[in-house]
N, C-alpha and C positions, 0 to 999 in steps of 0.2 A: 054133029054127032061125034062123040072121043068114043076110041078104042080101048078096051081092059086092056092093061097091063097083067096076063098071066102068064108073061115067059122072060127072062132075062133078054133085053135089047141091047145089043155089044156097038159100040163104034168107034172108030180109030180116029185120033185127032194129034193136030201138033201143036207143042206148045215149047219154044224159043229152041226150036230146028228141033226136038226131042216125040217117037211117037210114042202118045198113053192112049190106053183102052177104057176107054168109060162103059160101065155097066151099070144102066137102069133095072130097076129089078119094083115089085111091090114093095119090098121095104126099104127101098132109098137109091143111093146113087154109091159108087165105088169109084176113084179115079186111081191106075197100078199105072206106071212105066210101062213100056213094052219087054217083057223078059222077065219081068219081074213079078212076085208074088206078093210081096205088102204092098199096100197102097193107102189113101187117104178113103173114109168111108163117111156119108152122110144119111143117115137116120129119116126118113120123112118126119116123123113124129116131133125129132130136135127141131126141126126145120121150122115148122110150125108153131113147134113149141118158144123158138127165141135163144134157142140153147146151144147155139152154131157155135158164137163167142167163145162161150163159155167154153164146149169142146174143145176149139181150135187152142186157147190159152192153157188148157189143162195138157194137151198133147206137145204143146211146143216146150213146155217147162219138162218135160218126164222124157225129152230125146233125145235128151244132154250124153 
């Protein structure tokens, strides 16, 4: 038996000696730095959709 997801799920992870906060939520995943307010954000719906790529390639050409 799985649990609803009705509240944001926060947890602290490292990634090459640096800590980010990932937050699951209903409508996807957030990965922020620690300290920080932007971050990289995932859609469930992209996810499913196939539309990951695509995002990621649209986001890296517009960071310039």
């Amino acid at each position: 038996m799985t649990t609803k997801l009705d509240k944001p799920l926060r947890r602290e992870i490292q990634i090459e000696d640096r800590p980010y906060t990932l937050t699951i939520d209903a409508d996807g995943l957030k990965l922020v730095e620690k300290g920080r307010r932007n971050g990289q954000e995932l859609r469930w719906t992209d996810l499913v959709n196939g539309n990951t790529a695509l995002n990621a390639a649209l986001s890296a050409s517009t960071e310039r």
